[in-house]
mmCIF file of the protein (N, C-alpha, C, O) and its ligand, coordinates in Angstrom:
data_MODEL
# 
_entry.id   MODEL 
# 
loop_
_entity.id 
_entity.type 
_entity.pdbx_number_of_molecules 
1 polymer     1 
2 non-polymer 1 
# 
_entity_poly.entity_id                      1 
_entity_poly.type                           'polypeptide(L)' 
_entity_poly.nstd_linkage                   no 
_entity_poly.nstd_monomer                   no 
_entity_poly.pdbx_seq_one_letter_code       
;(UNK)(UNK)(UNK)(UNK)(UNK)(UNK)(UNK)(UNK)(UNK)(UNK)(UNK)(UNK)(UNK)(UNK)(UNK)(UNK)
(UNK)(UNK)(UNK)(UNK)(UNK)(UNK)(UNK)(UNK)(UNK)(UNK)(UNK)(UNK)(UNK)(UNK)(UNK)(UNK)
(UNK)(UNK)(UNK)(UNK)(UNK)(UNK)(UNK)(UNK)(UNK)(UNK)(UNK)(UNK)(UNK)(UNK)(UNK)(UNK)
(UNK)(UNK)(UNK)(UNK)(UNK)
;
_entity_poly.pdbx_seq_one_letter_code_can   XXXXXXXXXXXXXXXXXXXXXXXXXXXXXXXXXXXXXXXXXXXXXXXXXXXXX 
_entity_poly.pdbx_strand_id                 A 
# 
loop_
_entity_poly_seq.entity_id 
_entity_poly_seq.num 
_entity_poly_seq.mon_id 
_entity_poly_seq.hetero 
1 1  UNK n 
1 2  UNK n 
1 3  UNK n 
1 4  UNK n 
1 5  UNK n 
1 6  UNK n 
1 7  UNK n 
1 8  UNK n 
1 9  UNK n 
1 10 UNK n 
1 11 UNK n 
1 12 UNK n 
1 13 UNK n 
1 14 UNK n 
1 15 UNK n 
1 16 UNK n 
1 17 UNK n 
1 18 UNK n 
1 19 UNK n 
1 20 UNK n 
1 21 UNK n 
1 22 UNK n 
1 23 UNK n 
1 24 UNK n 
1 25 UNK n 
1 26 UNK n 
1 27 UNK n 
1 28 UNK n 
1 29 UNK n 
1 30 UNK n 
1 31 UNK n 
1 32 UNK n 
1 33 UNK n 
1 34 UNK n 
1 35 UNK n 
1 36 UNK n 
1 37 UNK n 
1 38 UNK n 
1 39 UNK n 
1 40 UNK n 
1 41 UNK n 
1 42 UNK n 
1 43 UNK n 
1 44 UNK n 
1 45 UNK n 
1 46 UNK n 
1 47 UNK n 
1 48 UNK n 
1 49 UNK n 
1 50 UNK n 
1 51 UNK n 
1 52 UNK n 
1 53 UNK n 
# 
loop_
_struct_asym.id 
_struct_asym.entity_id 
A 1 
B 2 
# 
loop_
_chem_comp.id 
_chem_comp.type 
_chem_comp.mon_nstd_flag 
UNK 'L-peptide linking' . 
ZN  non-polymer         . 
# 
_pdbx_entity_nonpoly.entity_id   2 
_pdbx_entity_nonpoly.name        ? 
_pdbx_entity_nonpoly.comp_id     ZN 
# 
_pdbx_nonpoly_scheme.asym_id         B 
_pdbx_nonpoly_scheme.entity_id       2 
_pdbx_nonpoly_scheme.mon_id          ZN 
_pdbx_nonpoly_scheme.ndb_seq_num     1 
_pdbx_nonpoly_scheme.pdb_seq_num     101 
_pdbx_nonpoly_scheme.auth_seq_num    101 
_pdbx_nonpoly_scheme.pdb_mon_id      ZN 
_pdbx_nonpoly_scheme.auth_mon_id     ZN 
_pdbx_nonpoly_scheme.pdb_strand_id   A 
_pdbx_nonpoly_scheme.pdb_ins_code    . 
# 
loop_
_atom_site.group_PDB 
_atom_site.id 
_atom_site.type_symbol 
_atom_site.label_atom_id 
_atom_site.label_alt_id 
_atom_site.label_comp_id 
_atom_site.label_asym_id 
_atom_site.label_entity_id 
_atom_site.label_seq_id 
_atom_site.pdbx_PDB_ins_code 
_atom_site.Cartn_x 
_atom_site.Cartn_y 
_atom_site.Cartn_z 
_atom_site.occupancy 
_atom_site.B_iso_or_equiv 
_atom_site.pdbx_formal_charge 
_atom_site.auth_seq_id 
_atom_site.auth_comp_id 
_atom_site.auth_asym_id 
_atom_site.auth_atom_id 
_atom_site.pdbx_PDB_model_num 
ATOM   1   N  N  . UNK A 1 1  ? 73.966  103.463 102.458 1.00 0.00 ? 1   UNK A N  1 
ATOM   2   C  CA . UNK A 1 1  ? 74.866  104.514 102.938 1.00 0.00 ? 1   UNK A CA 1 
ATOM   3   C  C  . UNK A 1 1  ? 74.327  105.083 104.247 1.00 0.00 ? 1   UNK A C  1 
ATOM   4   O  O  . UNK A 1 1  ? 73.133  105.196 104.524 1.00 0.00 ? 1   UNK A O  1 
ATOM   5   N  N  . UNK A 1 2  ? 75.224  105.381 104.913 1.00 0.00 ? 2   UNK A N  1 
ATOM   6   C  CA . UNK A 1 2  ? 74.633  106.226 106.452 1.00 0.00 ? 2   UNK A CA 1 
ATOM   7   C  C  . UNK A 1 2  ? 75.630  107.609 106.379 1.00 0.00 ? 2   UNK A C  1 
ATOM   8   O  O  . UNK A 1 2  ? 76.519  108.034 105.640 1.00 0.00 ? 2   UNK A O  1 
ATOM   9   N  N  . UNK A 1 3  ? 75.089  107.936 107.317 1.00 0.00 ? 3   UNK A N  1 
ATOM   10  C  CA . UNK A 1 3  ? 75.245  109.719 107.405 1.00 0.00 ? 3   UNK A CA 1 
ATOM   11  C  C  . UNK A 1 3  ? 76.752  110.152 108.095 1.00 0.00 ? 3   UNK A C  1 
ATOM   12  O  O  . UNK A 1 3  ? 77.286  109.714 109.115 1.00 0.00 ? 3   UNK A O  1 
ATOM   13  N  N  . UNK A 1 4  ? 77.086  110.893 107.403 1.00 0.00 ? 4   UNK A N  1 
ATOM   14  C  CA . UNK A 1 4  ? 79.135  111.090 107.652 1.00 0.00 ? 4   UNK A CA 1 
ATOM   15  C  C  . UNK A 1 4  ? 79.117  112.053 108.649 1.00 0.00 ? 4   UNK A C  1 
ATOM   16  O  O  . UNK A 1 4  ? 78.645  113.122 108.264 1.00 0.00 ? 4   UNK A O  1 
ATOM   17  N  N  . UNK A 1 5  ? 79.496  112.019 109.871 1.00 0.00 ? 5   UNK A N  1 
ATOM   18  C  CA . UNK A 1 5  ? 79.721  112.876 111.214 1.00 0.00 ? 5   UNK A CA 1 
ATOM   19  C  C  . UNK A 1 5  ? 80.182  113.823 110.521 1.00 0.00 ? 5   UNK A C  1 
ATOM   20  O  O  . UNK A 1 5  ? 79.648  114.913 110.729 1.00 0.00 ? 5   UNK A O  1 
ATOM   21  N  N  . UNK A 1 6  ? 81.013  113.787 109.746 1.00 0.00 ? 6   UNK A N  1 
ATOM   22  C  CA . UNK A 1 6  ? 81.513  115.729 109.135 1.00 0.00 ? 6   UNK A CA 1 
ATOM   23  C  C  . UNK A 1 6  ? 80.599  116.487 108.242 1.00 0.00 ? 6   UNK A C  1 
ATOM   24  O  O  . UNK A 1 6  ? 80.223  117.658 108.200 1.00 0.00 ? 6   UNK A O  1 
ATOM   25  N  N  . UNK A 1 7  ? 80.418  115.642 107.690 1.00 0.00 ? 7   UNK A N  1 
ATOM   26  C  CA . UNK A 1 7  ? 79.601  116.382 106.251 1.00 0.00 ? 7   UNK A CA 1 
ATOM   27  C  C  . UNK A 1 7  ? 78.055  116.292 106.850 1.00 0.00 ? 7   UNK A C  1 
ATOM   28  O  O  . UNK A 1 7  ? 77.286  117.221 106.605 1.00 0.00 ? 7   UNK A O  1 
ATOM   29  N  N  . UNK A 1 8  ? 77.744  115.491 107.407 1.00 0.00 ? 8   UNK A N  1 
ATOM   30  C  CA . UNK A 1 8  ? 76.277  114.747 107.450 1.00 0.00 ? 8   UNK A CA 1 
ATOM   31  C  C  . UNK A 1 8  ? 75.331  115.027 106.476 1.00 0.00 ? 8   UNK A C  1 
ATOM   32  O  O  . UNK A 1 8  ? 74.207  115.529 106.486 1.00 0.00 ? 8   UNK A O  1 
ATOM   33  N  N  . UNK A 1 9  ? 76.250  114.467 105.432 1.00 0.00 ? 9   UNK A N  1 
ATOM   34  C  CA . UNK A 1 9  ? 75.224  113.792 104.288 1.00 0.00 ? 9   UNK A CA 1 
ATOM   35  C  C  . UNK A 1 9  ? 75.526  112.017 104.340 1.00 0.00 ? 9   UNK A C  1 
ATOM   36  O  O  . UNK A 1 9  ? 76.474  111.322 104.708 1.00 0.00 ? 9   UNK A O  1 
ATOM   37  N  N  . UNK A 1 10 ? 74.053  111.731 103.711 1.00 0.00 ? 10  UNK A N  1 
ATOM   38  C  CA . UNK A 1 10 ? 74.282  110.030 103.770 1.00 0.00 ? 10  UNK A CA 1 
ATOM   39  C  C  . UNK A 1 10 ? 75.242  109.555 102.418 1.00 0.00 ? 10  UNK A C  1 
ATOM   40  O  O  . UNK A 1 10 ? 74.737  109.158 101.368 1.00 0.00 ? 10  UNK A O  1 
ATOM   41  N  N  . UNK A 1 11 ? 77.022  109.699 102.698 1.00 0.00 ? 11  UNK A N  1 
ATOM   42  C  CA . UNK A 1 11 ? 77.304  109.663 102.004 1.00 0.00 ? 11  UNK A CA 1 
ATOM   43  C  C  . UNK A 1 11 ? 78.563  108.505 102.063 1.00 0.00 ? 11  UNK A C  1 
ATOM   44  O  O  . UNK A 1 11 ? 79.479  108.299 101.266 1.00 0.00 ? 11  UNK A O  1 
ATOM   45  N  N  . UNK A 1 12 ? 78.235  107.886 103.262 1.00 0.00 ? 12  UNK A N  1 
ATOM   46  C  CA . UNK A 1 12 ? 79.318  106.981 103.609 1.00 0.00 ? 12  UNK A CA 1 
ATOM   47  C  C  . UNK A 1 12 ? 78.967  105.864 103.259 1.00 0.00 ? 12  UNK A C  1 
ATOM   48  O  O  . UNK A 1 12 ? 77.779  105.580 103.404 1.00 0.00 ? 12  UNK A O  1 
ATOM   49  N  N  . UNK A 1 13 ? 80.036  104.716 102.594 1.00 0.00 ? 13  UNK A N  1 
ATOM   50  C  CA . UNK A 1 13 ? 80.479  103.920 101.722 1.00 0.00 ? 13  UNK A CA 1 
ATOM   51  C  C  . UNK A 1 13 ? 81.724  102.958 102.822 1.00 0.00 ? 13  UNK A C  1 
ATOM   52  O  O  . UNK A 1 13 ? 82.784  103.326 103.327 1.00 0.00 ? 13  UNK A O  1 
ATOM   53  N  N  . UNK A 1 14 ? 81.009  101.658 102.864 1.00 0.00 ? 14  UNK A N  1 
ATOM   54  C  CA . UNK A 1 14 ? 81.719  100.539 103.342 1.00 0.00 ? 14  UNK A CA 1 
ATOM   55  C  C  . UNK A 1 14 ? 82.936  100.310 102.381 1.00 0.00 ? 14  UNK A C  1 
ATOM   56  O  O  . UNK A 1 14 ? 82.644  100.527 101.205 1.00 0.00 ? 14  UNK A O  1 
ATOM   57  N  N  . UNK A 1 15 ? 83.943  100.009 102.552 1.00 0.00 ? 15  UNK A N  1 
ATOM   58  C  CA . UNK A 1 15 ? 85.104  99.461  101.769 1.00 0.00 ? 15  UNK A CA 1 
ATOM   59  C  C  . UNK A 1 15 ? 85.785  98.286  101.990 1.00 0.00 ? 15  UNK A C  1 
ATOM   60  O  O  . UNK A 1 15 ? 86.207  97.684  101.003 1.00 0.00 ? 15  UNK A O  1 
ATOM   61  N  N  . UNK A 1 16 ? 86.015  97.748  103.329 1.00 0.00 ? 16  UNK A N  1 
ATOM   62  C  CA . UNK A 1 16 ? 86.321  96.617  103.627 1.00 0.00 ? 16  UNK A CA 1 
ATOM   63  C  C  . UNK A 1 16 ? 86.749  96.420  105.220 1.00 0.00 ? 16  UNK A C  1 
ATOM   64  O  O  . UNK A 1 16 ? 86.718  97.335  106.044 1.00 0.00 ? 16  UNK A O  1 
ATOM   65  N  N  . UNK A 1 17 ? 86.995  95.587  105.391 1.00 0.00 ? 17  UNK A N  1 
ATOM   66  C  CA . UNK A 1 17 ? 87.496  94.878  106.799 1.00 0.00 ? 17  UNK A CA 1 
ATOM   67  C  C  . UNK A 1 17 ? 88.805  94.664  106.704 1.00 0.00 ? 17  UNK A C  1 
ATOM   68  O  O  . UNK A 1 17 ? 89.472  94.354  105.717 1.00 0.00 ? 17  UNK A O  1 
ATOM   69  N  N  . UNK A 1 18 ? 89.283  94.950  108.375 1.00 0.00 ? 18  UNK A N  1 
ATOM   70  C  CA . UNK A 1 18 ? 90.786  94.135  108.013 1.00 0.00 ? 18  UNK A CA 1 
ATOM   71  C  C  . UNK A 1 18 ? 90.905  93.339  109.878 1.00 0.00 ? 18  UNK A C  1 
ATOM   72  O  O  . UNK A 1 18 ? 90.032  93.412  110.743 1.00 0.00 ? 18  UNK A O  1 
ATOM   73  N  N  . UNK A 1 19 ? 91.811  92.880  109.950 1.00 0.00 ? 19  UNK A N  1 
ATOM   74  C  CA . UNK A 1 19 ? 92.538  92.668  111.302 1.00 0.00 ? 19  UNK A CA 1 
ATOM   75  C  C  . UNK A 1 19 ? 93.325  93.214  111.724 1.00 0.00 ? 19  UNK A C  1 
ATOM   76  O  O  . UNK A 1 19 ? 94.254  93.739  111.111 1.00 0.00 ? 19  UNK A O  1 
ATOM   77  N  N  . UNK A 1 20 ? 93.046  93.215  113.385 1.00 0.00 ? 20  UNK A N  1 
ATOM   78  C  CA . UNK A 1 20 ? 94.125  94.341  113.990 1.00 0.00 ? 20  UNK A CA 1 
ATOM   79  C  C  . UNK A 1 20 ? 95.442  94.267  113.581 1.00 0.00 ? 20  UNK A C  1 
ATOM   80  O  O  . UNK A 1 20 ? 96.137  95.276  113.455 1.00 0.00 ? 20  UNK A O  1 
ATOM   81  N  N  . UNK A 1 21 ? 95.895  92.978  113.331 1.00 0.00 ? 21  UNK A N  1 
ATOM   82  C  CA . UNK A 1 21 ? 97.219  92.580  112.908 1.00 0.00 ? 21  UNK A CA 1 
ATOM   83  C  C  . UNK A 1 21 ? 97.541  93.253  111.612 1.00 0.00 ? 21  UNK A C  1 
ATOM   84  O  O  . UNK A 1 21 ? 98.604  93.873  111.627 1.00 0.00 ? 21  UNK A O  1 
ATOM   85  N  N  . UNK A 1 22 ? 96.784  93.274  110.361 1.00 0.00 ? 22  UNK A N  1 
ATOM   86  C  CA . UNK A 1 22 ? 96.487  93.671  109.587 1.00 0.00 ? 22  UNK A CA 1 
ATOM   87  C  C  . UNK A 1 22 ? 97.286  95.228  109.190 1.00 0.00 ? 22  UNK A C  1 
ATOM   88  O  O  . UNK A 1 22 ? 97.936  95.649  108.234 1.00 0.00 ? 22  UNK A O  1 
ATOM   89  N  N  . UNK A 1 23 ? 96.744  95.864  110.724 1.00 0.00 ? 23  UNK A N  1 
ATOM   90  C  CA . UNK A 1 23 ? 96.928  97.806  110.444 1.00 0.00 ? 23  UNK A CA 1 
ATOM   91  C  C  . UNK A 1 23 ? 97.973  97.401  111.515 1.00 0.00 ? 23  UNK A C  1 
ATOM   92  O  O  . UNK A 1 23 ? 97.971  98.465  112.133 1.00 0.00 ? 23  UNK A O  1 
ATOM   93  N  N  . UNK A 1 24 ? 98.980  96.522  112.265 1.00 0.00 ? 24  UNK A N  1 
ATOM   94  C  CA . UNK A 1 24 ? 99.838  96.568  112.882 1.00 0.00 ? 24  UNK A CA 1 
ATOM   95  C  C  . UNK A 1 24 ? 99.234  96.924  114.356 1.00 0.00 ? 24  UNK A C  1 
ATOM   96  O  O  . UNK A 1 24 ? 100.215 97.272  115.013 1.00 0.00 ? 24  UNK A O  1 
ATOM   97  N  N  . UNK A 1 25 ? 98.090  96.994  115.162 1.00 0.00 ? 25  UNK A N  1 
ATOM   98  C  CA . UNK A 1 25 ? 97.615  97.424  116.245 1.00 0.00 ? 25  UNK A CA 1 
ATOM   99  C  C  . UNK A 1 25 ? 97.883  95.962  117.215 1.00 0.00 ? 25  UNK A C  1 
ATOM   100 O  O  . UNK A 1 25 ? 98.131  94.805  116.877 1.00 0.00 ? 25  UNK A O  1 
ATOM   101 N  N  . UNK A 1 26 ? 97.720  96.563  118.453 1.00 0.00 ? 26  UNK A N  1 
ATOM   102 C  CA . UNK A 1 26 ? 98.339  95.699  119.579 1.00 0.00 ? 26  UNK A CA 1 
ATOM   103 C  C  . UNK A 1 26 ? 96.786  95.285  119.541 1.00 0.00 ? 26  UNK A C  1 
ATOM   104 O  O  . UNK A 1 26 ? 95.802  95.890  119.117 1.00 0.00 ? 26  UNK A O  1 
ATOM   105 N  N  . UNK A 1 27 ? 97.007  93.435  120.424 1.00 0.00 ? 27  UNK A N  1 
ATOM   106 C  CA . UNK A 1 27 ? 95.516  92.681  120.690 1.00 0.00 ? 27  UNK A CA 1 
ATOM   107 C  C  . UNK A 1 27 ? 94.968  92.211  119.348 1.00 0.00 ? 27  UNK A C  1 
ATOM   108 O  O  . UNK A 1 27 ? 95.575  92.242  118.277 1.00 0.00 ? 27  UNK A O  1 
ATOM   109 N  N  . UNK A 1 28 ? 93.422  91.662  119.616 1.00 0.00 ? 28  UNK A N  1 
ATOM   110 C  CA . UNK A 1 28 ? 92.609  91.370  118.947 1.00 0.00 ? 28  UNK A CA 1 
ATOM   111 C  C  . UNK A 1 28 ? 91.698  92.180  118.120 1.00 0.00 ? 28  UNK A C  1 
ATOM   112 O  O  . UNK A 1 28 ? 91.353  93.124  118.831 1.00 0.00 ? 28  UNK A O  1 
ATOM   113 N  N  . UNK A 1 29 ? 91.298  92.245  117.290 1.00 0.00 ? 29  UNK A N  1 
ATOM   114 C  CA . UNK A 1 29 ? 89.987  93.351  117.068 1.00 0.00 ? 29  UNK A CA 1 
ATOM   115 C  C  . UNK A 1 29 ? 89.830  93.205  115.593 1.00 0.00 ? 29  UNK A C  1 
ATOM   116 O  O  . UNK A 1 29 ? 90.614  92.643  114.828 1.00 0.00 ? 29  UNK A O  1 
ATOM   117 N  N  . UNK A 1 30 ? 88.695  93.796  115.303 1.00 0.00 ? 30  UNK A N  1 
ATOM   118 C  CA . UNK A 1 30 ? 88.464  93.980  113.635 1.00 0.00 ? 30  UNK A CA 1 
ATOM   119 C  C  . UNK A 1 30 ? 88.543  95.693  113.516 1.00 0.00 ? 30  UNK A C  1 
ATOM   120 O  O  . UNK A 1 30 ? 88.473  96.612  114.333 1.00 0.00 ? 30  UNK A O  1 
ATOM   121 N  N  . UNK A 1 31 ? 88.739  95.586  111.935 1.00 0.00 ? 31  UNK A N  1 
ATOM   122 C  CA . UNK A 1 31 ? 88.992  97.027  111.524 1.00 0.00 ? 31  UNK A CA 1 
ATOM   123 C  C  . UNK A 1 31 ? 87.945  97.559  110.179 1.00 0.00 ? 31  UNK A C  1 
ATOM   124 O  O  . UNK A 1 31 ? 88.418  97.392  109.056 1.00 0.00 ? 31  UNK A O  1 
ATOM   125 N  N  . UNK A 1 32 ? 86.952  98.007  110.252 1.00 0.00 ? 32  UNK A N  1 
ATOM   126 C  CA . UNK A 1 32 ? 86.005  98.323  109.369 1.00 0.00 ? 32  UNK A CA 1 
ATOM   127 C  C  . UNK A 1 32 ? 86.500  100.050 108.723 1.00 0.00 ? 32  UNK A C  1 
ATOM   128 O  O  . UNK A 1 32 ? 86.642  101.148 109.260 1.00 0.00 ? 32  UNK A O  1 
ATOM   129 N  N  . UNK A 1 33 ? 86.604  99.666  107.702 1.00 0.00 ? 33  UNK A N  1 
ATOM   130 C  CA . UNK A 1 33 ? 87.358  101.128 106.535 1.00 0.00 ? 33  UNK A CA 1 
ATOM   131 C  C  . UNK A 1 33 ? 85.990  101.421 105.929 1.00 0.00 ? 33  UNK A C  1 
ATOM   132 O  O  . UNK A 1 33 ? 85.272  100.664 105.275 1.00 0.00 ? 33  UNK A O  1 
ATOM   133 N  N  . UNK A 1 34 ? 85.826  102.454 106.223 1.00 0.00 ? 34  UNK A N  1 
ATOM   134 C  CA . UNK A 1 34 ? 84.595  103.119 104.887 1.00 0.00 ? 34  UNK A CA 1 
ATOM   135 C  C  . UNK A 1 34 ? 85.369  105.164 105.096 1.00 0.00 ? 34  UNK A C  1 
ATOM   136 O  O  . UNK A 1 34 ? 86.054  105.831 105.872 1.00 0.00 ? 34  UNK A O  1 
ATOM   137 N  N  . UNK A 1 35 ? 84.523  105.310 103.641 1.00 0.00 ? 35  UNK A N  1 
ATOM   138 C  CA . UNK A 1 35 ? 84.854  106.685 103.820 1.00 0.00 ? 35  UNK A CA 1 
ATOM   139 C  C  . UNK A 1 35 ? 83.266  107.279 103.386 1.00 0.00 ? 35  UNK A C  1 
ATOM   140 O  O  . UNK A 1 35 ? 82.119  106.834 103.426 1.00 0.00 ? 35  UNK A O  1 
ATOM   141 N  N  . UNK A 1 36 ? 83.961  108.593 102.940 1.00 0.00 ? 36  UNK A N  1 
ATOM   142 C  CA . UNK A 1 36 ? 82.587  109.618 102.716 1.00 0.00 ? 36  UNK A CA 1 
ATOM   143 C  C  . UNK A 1 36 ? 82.573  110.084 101.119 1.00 0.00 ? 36  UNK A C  1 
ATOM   144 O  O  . UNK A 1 36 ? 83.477  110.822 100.728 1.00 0.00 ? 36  UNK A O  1 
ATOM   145 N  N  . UNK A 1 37 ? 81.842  109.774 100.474 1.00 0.00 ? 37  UNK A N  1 
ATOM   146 C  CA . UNK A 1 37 ? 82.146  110.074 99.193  1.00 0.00 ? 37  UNK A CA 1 
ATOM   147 C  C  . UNK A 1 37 ? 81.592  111.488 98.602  1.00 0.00 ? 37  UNK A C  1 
ATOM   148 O  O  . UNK A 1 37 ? 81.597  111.988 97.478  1.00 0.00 ? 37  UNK A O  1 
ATOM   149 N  N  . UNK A 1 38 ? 81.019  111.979 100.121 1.00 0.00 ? 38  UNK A N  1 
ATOM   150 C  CA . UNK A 1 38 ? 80.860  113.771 99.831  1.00 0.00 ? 38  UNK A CA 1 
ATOM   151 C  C  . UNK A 1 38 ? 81.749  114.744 100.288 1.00 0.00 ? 38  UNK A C  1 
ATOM   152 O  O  . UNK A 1 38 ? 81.782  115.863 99.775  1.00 0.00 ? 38  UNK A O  1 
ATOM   153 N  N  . UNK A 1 39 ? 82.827  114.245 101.665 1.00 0.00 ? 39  UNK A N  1 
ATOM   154 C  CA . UNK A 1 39 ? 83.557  115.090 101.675 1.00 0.00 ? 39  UNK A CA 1 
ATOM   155 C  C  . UNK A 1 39 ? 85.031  114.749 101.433 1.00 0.00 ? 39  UNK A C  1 
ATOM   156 O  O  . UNK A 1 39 ? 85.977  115.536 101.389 1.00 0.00 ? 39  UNK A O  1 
ATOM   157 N  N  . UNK A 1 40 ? 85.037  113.233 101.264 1.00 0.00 ? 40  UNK A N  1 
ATOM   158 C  CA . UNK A 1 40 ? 86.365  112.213 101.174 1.00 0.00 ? 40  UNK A CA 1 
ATOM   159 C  C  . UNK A 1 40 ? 87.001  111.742 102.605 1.00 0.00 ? 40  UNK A C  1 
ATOM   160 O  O  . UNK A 1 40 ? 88.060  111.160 102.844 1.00 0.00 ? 40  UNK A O  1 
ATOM   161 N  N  . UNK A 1 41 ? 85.886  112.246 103.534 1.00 0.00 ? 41  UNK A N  1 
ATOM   162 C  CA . UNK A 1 41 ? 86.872  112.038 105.059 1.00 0.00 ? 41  UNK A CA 1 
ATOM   163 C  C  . UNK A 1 41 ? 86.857  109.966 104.806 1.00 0.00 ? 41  UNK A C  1 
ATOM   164 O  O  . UNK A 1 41 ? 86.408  109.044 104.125 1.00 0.00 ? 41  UNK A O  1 
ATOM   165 N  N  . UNK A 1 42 ? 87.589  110.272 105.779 1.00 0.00 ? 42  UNK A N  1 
ATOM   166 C  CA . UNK A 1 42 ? 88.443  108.300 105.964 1.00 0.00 ? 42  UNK A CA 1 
ATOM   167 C  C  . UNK A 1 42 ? 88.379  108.027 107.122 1.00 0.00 ? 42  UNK A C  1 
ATOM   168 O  O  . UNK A 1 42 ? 88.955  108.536 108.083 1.00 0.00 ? 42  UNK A O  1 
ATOM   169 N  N  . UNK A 1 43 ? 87.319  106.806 107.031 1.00 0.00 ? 43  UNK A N  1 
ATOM   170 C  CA . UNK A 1 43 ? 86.272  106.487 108.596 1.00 0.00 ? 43  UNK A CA 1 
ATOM   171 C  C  . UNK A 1 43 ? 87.123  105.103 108.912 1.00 0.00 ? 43  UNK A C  1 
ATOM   172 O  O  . UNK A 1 43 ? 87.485  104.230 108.123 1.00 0.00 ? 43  UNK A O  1 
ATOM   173 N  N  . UNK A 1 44 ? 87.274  105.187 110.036 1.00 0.00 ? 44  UNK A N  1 
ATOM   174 C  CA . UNK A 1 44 ? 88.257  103.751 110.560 1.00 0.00 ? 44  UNK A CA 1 
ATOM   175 C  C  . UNK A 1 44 ? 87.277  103.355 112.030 1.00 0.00 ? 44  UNK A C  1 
ATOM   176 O  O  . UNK A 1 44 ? 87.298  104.030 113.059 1.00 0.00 ? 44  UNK A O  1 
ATOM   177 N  N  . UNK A 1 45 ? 86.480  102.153 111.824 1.00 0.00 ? 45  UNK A N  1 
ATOM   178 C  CA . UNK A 1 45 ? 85.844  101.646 113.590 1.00 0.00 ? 45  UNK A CA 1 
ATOM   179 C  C  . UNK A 1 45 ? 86.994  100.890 113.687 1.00 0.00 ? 45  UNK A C  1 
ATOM   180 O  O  . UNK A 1 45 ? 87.458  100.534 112.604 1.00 0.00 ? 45  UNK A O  1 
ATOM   181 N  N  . UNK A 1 46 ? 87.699  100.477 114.876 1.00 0.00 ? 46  UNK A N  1 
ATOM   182 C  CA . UNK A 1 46 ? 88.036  99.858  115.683 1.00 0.00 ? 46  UNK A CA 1 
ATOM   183 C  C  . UNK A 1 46 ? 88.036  99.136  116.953 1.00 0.00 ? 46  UNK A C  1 
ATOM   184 O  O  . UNK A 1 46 ? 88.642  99.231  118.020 1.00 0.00 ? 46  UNK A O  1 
ATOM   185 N  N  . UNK A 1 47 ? 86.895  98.179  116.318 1.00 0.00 ? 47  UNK A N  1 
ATOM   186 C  CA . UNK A 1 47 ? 86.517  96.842  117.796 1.00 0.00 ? 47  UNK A CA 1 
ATOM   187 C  C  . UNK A 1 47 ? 87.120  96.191  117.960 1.00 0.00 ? 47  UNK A C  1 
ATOM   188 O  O  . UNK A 1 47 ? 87.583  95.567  117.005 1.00 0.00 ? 47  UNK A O  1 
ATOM   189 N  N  . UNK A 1 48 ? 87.622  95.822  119.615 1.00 0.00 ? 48  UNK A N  1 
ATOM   190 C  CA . UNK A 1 48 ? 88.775  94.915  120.295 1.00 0.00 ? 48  UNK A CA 1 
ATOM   191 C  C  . UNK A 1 48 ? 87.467  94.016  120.364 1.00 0.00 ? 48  UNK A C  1 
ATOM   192 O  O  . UNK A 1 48 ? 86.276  94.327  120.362 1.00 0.00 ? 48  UNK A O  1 
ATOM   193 N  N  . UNK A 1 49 ? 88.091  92.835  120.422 1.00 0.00 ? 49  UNK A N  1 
ATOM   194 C  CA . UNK A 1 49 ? 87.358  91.460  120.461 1.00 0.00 ? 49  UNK A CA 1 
ATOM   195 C  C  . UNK A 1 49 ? 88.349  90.690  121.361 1.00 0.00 ? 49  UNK A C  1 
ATOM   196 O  O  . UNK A 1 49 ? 88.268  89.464  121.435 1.00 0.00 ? 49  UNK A O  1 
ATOM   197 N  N  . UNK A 1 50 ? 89.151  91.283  121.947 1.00 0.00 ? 50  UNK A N  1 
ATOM   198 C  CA . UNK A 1 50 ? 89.957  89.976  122.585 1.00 0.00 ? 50  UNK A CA 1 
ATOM   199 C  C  . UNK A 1 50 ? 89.463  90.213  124.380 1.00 0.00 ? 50  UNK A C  1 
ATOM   200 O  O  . UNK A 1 50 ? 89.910  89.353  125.139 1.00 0.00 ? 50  UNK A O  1 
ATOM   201 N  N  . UNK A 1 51 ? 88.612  91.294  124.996 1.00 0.00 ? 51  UNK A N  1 
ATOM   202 C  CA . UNK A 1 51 ? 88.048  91.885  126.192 1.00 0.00 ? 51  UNK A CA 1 
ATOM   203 C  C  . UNK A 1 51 ? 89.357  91.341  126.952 1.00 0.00 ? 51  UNK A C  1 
ATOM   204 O  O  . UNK A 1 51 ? 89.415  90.383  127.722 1.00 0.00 ? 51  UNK A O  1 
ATOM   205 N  N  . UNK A 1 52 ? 90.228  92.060  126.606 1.00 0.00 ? 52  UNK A N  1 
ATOM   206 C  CA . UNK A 1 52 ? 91.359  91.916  128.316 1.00 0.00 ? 52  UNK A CA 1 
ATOM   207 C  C  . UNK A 1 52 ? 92.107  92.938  128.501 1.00 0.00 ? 52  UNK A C  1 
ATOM   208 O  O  . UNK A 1 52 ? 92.385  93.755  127.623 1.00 0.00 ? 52  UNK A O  1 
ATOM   209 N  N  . UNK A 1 53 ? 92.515  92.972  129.735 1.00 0.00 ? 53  UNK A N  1 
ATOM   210 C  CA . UNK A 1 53 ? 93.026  94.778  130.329 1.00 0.00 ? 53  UNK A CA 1 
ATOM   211 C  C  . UNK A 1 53 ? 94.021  94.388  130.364 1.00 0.00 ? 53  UNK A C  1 
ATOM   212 O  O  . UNK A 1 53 ? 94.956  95.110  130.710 1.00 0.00 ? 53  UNK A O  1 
HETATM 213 ZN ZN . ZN  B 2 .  ? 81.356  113.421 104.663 1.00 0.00 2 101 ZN  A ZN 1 
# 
């Protein structure tokens, strides 16, 4: 677990991956879902992998 920007307790919890296509987002990219299981916030990274402007 690593430490939740709101709460900052180490309370964040991986859940899964998806594709940009996946959550409907324009381009390439992956989508990493975890949340916080101390305050319930809902953590979304969003890396473009396709590098074009
Ligand atoms: Zn939290």
């Amino acid at each position: 677990m690593y430490e939740c920007f709101h709460c900052l307790q180490k309370s964040v919890i991986w859940d899964s991956d998806f594709d940009f296509e996946d959550y409907g987002y324009d381009g390439e990219g992956i989508v990493h879902v975890c949340h916080c299981a101390n305050c319930g916030a809902d953590i979304e990274y969003r890396i473009r992998t396709d590098n074009q402007d």
